[in-house]
NUROKOL-830335 format. One line per field, with one value per residue (C-alpha): residue number from 1; chain; x, y, z. Coordinates in Angstrom, 2 decimals, padded with zeros to 5 digits. Layout:
BEGIN
seq = c(NUM ...)
mol = c(A ...)
px = c(X ...)
py = c(Y ...)
pz = c(Z ...)
! end
This chain:
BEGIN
seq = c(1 2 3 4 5 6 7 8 9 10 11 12 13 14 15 16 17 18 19 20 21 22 23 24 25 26 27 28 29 30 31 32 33 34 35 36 37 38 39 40 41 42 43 44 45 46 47 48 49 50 51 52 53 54 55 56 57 58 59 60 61 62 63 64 65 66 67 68 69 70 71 72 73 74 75 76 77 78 79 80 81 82 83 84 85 86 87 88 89 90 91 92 93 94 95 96 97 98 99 100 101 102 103 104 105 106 107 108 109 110 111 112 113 114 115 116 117 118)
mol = c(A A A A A A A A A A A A A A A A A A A A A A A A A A A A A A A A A A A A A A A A A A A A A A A A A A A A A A A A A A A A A A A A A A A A A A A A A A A A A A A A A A A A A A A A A A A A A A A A A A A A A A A A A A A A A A A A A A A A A A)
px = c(057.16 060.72 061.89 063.71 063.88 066.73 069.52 068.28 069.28 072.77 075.82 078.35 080.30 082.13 080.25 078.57 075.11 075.57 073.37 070.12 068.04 067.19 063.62 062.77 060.08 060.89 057.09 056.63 057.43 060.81 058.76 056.16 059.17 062.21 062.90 064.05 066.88 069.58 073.27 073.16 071.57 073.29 076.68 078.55 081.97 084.48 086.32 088.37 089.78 087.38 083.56 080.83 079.15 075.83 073.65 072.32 074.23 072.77 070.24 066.33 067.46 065.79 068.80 071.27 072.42 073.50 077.23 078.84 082.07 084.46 086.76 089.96 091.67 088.88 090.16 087.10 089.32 090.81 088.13 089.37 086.44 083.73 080.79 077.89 074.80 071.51 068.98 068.30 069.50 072.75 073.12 073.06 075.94 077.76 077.43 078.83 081.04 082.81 082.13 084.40 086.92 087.20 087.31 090.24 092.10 091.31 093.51 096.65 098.95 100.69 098.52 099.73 097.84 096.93 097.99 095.28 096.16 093.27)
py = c(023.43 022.55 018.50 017.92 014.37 016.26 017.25 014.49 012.01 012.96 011.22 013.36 011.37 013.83 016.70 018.50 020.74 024.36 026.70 024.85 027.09 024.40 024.58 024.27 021.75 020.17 019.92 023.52 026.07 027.81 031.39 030.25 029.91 031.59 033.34 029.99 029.92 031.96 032.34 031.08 027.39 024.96 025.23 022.08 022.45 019.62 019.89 023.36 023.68 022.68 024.31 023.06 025.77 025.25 028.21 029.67 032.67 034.44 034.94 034.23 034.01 031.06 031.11 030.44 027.33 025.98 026.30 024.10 024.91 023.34 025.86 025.02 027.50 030.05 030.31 031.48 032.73 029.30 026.40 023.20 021.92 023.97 022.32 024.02 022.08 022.38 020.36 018.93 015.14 016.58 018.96 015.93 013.90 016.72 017.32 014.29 014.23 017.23 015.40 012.94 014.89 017.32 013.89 012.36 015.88 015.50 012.29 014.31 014.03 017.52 018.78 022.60 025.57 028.11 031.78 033.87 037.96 040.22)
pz = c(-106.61 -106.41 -107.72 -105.22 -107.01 -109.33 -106.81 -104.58 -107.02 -108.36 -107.41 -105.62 -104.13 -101.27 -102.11 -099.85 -100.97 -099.72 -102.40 -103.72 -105.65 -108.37 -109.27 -113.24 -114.31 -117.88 -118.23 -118.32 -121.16 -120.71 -120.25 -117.71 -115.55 -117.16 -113.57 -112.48 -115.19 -113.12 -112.60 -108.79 -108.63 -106.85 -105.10 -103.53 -101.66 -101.67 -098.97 -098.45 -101.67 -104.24 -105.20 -108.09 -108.84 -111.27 -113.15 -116.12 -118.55 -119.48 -116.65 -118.08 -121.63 -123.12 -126.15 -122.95 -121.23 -117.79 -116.61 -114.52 -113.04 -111.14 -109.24 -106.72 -104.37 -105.48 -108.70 -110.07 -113.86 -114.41 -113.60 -113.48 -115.42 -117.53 -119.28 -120.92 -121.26 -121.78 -120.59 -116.90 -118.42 -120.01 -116.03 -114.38 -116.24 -116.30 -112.54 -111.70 -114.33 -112.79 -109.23 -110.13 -111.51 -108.14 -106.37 -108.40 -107.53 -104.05 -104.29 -105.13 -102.16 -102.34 -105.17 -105.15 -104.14 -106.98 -105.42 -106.38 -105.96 -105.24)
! end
């Protein structure tokens, strides 16, 4: 039973939803559905150059916490933003939190492309 009520309801201004794989249920005990608490949860692109990316490190560990990452140019080693909470309340600010941030770099006129070497 996924709440949809949870992604459906956060502010992301540009964003656009491209990996949804959010489905934990604060009423229910962290091992009744610790499969749920993974690295890959949500993913929302921001135009060509920017990606939130939203999961759980480490994978089923109930000691762990969600990550939320904003990345630019697919520079994956050097977010722009990084915050580490731990409940769905705190995921949510912090989702649009970083949200708002992507969107204020969006506004950069000439805002420089990070070279990333593979």
């Amino acid at each position: 039973m996924k709440p949809h009520n949870f992604v459906d309801s956060l502010n992301i201004l540009n964003g656009i939803i491209t990996y949804n794989d959010i489905d934990i249920n604060e009423g229910i005990a962290f091992e009744d559905q610790r499969y749920s608490f993974k690295l890959d949860m949500l993913q929302i692109s921001f135009g060509d150059r920017f990606t939130l990316d939203v999961g759980w490190q480490p994978d089923f560990d109930p000691s762990g916490h969600f990550v939320v990452v904003a990345i630019q140019d697919y520079d994956w080693l050097n977010p722009v933003v990084k915050i580490k909470p731990r409940s769905l309340k705190t995921l949510k600010r912090a989702i649009e939190k970083a949200a708002k941030i992507i969107n204020e770099q969006m506004q950069i006129k000439d805002l420089p492309f990070r070279n990333i070497e593979f």
